[in-house]
Each structure stands twice: as C-alpha cells, then as structure tokens.
SEDRENGU-469229 format. One record per residue: z, y, x of N, C-alpha, C in turn; residue in three letters; residue number from 0. Coordinates in pm, 1 decimal, decimal comma. Atoms other than C-alpha are relative to their C-alpha. Layout:
N
[r [Z Y X] [Z Y X] [Z Y X] "ALA" NUM]
...
//
This chain:
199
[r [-36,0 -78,1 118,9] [-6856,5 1196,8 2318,7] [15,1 -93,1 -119,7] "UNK" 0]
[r [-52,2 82,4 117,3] [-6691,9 998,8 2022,1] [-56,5 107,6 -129,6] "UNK" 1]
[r [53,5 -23,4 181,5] [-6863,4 1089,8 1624,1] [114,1 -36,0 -63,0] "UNK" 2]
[r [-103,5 84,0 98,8] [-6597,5 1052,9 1389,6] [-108,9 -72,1 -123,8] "UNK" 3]
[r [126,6 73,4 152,8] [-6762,1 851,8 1055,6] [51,4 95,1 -88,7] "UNK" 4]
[r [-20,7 -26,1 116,9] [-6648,1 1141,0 886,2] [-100,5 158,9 6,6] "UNK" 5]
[r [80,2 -126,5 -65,1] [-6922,3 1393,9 1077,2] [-88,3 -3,8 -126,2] "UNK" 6]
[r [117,1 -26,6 82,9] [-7148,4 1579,3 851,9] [-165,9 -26,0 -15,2] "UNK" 7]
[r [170,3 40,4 -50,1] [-7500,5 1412,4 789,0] [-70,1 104,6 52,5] "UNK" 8]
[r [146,5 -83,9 -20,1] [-7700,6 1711,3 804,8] [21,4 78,8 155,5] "UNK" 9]
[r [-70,8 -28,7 -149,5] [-7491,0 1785,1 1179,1] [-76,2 -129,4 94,8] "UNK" 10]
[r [49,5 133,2 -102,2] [-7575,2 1427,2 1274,9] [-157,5 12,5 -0,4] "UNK" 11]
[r [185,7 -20,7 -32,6] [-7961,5 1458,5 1182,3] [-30,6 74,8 68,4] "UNK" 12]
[r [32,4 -105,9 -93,1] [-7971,1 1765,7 1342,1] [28,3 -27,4 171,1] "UNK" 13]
[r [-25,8 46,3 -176,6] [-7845,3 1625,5 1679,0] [-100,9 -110,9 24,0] "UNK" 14]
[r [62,5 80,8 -5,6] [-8016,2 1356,4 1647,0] [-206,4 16,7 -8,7] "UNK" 15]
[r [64,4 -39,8 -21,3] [-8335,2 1543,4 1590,5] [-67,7 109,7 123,5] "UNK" 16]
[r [10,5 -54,7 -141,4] [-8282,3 1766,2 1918,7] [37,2 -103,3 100,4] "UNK" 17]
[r [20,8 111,3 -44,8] [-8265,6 1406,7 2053,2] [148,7 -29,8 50,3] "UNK" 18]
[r [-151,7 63,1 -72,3] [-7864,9 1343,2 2131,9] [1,6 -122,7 -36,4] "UNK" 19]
[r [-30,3 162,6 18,7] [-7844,4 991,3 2197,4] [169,5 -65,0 -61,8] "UNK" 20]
[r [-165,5 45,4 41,7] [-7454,7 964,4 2122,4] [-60,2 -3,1 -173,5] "UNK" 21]
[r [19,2 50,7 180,1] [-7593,2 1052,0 1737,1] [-90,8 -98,2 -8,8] "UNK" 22]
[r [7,1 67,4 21,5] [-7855,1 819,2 1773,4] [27,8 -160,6 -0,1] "UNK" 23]
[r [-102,5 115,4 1,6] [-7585,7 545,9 1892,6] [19,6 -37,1 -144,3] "UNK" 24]
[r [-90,6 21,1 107,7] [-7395,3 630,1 1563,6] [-112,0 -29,1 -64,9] "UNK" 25]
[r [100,8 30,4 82,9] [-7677,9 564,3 1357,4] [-41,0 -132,5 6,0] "UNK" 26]
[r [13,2 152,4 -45,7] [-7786,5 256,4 1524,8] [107,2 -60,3 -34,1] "UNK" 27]
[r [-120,6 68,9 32,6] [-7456,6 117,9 1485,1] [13,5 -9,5 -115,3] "UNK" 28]
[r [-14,1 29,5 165,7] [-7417,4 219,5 1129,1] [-74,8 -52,6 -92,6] "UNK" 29]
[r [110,3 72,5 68,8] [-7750,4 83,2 1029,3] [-38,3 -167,6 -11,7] "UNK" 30]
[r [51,6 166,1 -24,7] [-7791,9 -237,3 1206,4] [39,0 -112,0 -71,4] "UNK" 31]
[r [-35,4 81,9 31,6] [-7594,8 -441,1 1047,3] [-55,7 -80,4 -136,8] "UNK" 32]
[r [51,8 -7,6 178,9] [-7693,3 -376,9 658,9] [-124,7 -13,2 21,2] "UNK" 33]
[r [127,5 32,1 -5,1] [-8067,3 -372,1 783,6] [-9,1 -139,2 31,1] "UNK" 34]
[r [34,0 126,3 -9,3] [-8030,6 -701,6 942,8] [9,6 -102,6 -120,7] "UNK" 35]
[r [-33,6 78,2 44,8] [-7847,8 -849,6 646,9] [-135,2 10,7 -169,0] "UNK" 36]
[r [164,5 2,8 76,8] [-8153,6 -696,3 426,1] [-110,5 -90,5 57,8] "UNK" 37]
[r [91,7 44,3 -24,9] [-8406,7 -828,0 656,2] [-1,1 -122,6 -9,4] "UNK" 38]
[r [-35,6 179,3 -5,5] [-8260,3 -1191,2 652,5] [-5,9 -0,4 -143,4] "UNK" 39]
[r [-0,4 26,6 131,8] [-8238,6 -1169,8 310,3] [-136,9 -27,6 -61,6] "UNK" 40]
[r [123,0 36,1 26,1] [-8634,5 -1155,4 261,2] [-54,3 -137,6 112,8] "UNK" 41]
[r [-18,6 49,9 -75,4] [-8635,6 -1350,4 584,5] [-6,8 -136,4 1,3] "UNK" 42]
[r [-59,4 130,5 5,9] [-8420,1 -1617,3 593,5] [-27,1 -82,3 128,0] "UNK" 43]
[r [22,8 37,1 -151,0] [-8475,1 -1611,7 964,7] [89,2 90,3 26,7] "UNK" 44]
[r [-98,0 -93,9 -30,4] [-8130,6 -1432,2 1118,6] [-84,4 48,6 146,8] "UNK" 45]
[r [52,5 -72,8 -150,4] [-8341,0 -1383,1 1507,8] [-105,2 46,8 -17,4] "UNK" 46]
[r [124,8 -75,1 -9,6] [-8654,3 -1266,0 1359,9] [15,2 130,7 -74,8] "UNK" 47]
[r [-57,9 -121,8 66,2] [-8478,7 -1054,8 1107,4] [39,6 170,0 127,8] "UNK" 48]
[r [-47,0 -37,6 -88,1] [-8264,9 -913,1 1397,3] [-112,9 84,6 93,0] "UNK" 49]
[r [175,7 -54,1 -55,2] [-8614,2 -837,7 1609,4] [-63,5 111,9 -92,1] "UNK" 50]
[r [101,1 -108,7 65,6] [-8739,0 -647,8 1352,4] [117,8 157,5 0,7] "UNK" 51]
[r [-134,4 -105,1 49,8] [-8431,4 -416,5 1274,2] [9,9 53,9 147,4] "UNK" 52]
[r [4,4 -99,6 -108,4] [-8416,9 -341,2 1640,4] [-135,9 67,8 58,8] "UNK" 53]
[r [105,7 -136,4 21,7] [-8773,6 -240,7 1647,7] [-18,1 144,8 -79,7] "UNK" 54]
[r [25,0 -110,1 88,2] [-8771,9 -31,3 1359,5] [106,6 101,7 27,8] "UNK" 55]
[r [-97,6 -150,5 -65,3] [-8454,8 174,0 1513,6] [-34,8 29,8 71,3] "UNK" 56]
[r [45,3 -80,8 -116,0] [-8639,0 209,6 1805,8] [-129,7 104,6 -57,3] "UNK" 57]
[r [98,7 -68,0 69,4] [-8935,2 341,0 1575,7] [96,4 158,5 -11,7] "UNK" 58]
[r [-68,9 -66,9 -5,5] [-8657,6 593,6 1472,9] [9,5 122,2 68,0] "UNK" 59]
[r [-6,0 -97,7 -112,7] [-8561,8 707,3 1807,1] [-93,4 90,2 24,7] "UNK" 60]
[r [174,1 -75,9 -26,9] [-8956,5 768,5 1834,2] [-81,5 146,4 -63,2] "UNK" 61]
[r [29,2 -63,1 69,0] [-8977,6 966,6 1537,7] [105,5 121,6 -14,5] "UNK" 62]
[r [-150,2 -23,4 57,7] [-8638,7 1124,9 1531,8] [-22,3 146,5 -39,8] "UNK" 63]
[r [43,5 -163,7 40,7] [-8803,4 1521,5 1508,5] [-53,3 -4,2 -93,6] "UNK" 64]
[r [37,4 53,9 145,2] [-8956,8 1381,3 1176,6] [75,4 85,5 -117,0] "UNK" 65]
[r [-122,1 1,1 98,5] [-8604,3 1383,0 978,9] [58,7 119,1 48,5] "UNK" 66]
[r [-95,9 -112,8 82,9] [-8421,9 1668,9 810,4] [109,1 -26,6 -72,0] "UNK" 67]
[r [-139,0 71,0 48,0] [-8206,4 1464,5 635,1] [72,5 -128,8 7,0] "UNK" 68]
[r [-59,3 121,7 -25,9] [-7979,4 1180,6 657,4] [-61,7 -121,9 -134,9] "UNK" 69]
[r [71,4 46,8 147,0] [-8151,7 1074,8 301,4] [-122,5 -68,5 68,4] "UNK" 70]
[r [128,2 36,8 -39,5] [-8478,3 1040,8 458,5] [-15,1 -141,5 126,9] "UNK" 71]
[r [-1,7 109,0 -74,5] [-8380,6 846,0 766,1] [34,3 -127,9 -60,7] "UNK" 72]
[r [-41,3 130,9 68,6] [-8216,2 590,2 538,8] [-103,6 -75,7 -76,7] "UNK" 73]
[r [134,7 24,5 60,9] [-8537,4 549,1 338,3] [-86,4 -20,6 108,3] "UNK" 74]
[r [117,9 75,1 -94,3] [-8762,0 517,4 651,7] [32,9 -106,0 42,8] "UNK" 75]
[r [-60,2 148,5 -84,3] [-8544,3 227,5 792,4] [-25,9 -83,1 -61,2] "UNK" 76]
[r [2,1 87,5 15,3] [-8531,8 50,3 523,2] [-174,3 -24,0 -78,2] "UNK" 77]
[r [168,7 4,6 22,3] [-8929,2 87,8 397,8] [-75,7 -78,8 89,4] "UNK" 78]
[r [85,4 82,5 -143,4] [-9021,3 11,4 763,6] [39,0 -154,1 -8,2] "UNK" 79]
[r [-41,5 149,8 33,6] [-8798,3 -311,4 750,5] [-26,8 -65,4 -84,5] "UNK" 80]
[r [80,0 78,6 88,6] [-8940,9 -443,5 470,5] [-123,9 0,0 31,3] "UNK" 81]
[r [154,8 -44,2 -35,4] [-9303,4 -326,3 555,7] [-1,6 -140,2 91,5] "UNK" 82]
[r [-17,7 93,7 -125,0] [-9222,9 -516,9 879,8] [40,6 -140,7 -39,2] "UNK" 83]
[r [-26,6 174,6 6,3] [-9080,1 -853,1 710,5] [-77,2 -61,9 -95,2] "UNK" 84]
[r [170,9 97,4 44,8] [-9412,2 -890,7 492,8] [-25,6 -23,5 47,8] "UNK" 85]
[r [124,3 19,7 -97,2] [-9611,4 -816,2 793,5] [13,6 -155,5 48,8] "UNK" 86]
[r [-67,3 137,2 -35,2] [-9383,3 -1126,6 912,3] [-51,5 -116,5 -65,1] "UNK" 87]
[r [95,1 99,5 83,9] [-9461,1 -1330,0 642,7] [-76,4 -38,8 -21,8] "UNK" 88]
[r [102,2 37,0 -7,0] [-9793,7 -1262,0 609,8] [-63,4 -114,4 114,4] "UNK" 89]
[r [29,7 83,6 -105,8] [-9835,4 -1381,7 991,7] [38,5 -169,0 29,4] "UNK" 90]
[r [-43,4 106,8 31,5] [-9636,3 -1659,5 891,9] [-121,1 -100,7 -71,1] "UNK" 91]
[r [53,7 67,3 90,6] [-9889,0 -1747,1 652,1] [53,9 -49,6 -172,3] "UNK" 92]
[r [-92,5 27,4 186,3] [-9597,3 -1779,3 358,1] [-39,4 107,2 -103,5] "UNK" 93]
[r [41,0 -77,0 123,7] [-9721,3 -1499,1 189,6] [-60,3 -49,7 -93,6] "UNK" 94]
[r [80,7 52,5 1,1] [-10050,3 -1669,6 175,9] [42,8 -84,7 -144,6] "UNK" 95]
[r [12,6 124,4 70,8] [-9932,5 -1947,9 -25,6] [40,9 22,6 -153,4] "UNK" 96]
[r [-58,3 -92,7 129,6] [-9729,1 -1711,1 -259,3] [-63,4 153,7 -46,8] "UNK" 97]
[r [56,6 -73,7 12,1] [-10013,1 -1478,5 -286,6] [-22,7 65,4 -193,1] "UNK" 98]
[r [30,5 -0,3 176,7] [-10088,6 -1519,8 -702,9] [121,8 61,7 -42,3] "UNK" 99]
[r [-119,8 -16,8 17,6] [-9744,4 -1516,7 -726,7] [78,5 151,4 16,8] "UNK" 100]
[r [11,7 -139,6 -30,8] [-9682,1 -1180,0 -575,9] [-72,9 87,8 -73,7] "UNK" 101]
[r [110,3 -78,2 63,0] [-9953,1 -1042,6 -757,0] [42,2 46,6 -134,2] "UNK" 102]
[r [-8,3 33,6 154,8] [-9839,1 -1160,0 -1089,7] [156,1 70,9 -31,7] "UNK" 103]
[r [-157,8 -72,1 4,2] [-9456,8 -1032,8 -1018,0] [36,4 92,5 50,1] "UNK" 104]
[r [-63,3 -117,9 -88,1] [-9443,9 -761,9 -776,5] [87,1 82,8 -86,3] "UNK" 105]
[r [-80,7 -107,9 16,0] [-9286,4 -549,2 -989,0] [171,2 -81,2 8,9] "UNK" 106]
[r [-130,3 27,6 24,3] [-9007,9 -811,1 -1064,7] [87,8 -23,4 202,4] "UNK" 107]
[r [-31,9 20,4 -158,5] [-9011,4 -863,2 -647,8] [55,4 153,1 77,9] "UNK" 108]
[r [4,0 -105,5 -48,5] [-9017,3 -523,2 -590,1] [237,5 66,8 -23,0] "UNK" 109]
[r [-151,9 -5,6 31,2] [-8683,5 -483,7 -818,3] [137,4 -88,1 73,7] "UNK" 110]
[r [-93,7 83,6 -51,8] [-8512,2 -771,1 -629,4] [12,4 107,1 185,3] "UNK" 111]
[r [-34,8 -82,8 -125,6] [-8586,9 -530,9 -308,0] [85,4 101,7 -29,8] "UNK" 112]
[r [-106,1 -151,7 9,9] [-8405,0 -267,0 -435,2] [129,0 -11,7 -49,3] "UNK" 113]
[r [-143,0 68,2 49,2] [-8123,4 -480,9 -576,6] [54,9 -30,6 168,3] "UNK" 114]
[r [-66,0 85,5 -159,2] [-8089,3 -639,1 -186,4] [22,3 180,7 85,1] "UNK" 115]
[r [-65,5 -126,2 -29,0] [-8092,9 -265,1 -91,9] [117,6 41,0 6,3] "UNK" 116]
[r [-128,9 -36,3 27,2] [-7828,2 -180,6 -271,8] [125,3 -104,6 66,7] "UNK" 117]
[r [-119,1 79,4 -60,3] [-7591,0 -443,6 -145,3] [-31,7 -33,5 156,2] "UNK" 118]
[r [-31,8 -58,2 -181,0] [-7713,8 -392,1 234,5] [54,6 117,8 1,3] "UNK" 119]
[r [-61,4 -108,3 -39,3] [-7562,2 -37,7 178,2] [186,4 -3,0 -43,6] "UNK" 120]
[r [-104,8 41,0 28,0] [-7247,5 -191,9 2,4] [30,8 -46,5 148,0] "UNK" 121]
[r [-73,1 89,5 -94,4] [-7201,2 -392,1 349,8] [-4,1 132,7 93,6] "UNK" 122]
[r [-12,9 -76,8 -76,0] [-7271,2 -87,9 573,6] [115,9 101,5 -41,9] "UNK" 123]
[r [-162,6 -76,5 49,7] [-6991,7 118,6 346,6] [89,2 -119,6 87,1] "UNK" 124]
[r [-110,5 86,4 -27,2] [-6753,4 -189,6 396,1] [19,0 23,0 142,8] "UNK" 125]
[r [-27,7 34,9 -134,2] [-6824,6 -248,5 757,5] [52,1 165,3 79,1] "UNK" 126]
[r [-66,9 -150,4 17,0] [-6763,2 159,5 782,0] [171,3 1,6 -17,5] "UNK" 127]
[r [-101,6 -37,5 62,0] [-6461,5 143,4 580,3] [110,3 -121,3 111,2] "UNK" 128]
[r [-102,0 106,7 -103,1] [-6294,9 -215,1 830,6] [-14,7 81,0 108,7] "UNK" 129]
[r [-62,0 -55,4 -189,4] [-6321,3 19,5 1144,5] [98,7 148,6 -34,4] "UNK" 130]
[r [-145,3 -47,7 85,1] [-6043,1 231,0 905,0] [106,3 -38,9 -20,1] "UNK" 131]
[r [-130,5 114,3 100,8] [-5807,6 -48,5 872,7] [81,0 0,2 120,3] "UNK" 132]
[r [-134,5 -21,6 -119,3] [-5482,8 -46,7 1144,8] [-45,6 -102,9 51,1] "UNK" 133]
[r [12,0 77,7 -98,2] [-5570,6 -263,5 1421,8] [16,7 -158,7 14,2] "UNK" 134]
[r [-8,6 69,8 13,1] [-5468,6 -568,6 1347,1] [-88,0 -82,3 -77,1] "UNK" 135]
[r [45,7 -5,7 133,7] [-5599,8 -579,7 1019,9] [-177,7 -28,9 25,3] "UNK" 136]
[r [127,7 -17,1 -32,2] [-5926,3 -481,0 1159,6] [-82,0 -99,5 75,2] "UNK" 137]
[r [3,5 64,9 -66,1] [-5949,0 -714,8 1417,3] [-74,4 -160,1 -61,2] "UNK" 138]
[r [29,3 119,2 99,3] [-5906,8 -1017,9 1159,7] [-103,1 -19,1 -106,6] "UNK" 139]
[r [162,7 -40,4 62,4] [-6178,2 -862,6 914,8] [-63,3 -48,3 64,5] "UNK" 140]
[r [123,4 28,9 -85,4] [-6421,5 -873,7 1176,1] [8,8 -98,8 29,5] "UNK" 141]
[r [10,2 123,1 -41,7] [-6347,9 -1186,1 1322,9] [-37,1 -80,5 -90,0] "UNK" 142]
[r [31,4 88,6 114,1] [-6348,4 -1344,5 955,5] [-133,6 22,1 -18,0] "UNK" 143]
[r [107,9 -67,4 56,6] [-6681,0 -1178,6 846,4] [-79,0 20,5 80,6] "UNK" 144]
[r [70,2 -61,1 -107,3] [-6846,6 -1030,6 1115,9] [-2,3 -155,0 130,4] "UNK" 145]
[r [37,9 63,7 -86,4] [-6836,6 -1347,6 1381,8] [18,5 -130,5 -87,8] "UNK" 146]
[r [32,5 76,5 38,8] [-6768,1 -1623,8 1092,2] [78,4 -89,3 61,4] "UNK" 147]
[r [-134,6 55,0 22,9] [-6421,7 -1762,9 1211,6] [99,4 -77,4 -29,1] "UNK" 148]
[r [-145,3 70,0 68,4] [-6140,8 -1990,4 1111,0] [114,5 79,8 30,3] "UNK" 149]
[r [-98,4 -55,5 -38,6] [-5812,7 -1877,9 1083,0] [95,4 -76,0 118,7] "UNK" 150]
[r [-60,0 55,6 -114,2] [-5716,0 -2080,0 1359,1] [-54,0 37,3 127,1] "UNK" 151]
[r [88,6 -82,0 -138,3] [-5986,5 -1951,5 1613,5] [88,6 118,0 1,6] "UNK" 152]
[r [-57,3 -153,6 -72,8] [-5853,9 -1616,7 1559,9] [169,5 -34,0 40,1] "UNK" 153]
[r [-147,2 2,1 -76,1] [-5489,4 -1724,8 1585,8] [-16,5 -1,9 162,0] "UNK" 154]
[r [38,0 28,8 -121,4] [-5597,6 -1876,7 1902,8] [-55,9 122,7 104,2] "UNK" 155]
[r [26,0 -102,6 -121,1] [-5783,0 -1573,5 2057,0] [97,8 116,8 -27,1] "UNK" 156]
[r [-124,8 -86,4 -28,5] [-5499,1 -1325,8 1939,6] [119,2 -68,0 -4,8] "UNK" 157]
[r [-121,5 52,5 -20,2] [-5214,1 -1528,0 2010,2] [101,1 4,3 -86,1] "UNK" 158]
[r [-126,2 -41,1 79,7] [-5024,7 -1527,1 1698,4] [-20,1 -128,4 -118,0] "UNK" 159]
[r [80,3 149,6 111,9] [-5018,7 -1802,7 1399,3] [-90,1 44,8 -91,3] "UNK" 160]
[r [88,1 23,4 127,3] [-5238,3 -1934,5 1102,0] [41,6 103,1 -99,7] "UNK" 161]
[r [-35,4 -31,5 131,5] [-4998,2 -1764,6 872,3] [-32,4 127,9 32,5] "UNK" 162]
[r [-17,7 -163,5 -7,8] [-5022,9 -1407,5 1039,3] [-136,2 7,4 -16,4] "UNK" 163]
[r [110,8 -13,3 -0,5] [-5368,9 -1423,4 1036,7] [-39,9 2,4 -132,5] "UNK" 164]
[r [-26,7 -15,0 123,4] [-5339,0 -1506,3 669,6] [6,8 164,7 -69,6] "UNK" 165]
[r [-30,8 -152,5 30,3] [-5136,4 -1242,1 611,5] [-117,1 113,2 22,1] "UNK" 166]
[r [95,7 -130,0 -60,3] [-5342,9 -987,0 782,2] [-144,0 52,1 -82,2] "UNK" 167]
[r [115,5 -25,1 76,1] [-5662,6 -1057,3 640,7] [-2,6 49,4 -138,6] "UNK" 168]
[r [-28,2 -2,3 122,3] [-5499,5 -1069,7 291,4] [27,5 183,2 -13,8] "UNK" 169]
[r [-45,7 -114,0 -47,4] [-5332,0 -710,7 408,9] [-168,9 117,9 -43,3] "UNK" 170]
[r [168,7 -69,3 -101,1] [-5703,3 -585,4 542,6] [-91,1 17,9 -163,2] "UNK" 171]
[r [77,6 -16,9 95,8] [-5867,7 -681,3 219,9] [39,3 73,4 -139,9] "UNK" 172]
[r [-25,7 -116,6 126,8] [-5617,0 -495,0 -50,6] [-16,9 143,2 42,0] "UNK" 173]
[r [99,8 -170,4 -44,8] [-5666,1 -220,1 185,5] [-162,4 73,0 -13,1] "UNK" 174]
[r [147,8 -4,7 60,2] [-6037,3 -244,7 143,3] [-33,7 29,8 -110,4] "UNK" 175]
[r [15,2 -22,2 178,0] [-5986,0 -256,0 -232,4] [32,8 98,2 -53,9] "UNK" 176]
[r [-30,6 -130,9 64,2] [-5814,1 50,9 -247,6] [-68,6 118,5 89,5] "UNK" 177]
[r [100,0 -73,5 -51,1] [-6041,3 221,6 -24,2] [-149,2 20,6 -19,8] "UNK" 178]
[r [148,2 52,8 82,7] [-6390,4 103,1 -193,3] [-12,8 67,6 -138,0] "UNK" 179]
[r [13,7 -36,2 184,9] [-6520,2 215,9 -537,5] [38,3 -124,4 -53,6] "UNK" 180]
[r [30,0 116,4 96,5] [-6475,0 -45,4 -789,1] [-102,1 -54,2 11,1] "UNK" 181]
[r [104,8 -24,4 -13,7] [-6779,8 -67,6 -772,3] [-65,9 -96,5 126,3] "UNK" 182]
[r [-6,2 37,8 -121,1] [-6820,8 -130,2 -428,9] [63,6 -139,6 57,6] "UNK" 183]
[r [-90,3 73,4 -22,4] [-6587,1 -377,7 -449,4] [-28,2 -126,3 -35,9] "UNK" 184]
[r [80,5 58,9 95,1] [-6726,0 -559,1 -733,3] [-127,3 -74,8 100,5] "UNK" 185]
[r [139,0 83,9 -105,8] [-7072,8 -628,2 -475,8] [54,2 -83,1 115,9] "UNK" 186]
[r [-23,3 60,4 -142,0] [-6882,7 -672,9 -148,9] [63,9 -138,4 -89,3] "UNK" 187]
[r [-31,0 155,2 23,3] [-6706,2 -996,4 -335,0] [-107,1 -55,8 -20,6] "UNK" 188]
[r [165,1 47,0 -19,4] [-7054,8 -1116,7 -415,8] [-6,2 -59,6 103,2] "UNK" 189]
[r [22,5 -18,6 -74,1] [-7134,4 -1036,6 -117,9] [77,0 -104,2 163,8] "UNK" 190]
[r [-95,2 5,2 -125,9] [-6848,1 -1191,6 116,9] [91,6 -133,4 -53,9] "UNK" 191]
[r [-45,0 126,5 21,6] [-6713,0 -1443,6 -92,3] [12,7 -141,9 39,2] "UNK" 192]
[r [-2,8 99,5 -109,4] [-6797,1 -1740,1 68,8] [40,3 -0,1 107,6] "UNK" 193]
[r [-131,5 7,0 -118,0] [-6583,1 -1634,6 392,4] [105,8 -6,1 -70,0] "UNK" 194]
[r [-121,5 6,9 105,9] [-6320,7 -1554,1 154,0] [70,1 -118,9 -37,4] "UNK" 195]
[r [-28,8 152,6 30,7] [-6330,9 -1939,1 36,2] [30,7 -64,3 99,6] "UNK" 196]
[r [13,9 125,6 -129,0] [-6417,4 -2132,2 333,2] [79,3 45,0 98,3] "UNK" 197]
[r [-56,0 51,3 -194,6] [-6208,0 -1984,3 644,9] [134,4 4,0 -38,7] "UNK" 198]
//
C-alpha cells in the first residue's frame, strides 16, 4: 500500500496507532533523515548518531498507542534523540569535562537545540519536497546531497554528461525554490550550501 506525502496526519497517526506498519514505514522514512542530521549535529559522530535515531523509532513503534497526534510524535522523536545523545556524551565522558559549562549556559545550549531543530525540519520538508521533482531532476538532487557526489559520478552512473547533470540539478533546485517558503529556502541554503559549492 503506497501513502501519498499528501495523507492527512491525524489519518496517518491513527493507522499508525492501530499499528499499520506501511504508516509506520512513512514515518520512519520521513523522520530519519532530519533526526540523524540533528543527532550528528550534537554528535559529531554520523554512526552513533545514526544508532540512536534508529533506536528511538523503534521506541516509537513501541509506543505507537501513546500518540493522537502527528504534533506529539514529532516532539517525542526529537526529545528522545537528544535525551539519547547526552546520555551519549555523558558515557563518553565529554559532558564531564563541559559540566560547569553546561550549567552556566544551558539556557543558551538549550536555544541552540531548538535552533538545530528547526533546520532538521527544514531538511525533512526539502527532502519531502525532492521526491516531488520529475525524475531526473530528482535523481541528481539526491545523488548531489543525499550520497555527496560529483557531477561526474552521477554522469557516470546515469549515462549522460557533466553538463546535463549541471543542468538538472540547477533545474531541481529553482524548482525547490518555488516550491519552499522563503523561508525555507533561506535555511536549506545554510543548510546545503557547501554541496552547492564543492560538487
């Protein structure tokens, strides 16, 4: 059974609370990415990040008769994932060392979590909005962004040149721009810029 991304949250929680795994696919899918790129962000470990983000969806699954709304699940994911990449830290011992420090700033730490929030949900819109883009288009997104790319790799695995690949991406991303808030748009460059430059 295929979800469109344009199904009604409070349809998807509800399936997902009488336990349909196809909704909690879509969920998983739509989450993972933006949680991982949160969890690396406190992190700064991409396989331990990764580890945690697929625990805490399996937490999810566990809980899934919990949630009533699509609001709420989004708030437990990312609470748990942070919860979970102190616990990290702590075990690390890096907390430890930045203990005073924490103490003395949490609030300004606290605000930088909710700033990295916001631009893990900017990347889960985006990455939403590239499986919208005509096929080609889409293809080259992801490959640029999503696996980190040259435009010559991808020529190479879709058989076409440097310049179409060019093109395409260039294509992919005014489409993005007019599909995004301003707004939205405004973070994901932030956000994405450095592929933008370098491939």
């Amino acid at each position: 059974m295929d979800i469109s991304y344009k199904i009604d949250e409070d349809e998807l929680t509800s399936r997902l609370n009488s336990g349909d795994e196809h909704s909690y696919d879509y969920i998983f899918k739509l989450y993972y990415k933006p949680l991982c790129f949160f969890a690396y962000k406190i992190l700064q470990d991409s396989t331990k990040a990764e580890d945690i983000v697929q625990d805490n969806l399996i937490k999810l699954w566990e809980r899934r008769q919990t949630f009533d709304h699509m609001e709420k699940i989004r708030a437990f994911l990312y609470v748990c994932v942070r919860n979970s990449c102190y616990d990290e830290l702590q075990h690390q011992k890096v907390m430890n060392k930045h203990a005073e420090y924490f103490n003395n700033n949490s609030e300004i730490l606290e605000r930088t979590i909710l700033d990295t929030i916001m631009q893990a949900e900017v990347v889960r819109k985006v990455f939403a909005t590239v499986d919208t883009l005509p096929e080609q288009c889409r293809k080259v997104i992801k490959m640029t962004f999503e696996e980190g790319r040259s435009p010559k790799e991808i020529a190479e695995e879709l058989g076409v040149t440097v310049s179409t690949v060019s093109n395409q991406k260039m294509r992919g991303l005014i489409l993005l721009k007019k599909r995004l808030s301003d707004q939205d748009v405004a973070m994901a460059i932030v956000i994405l810029l450095p592929a933008v430059i370098f491939k």
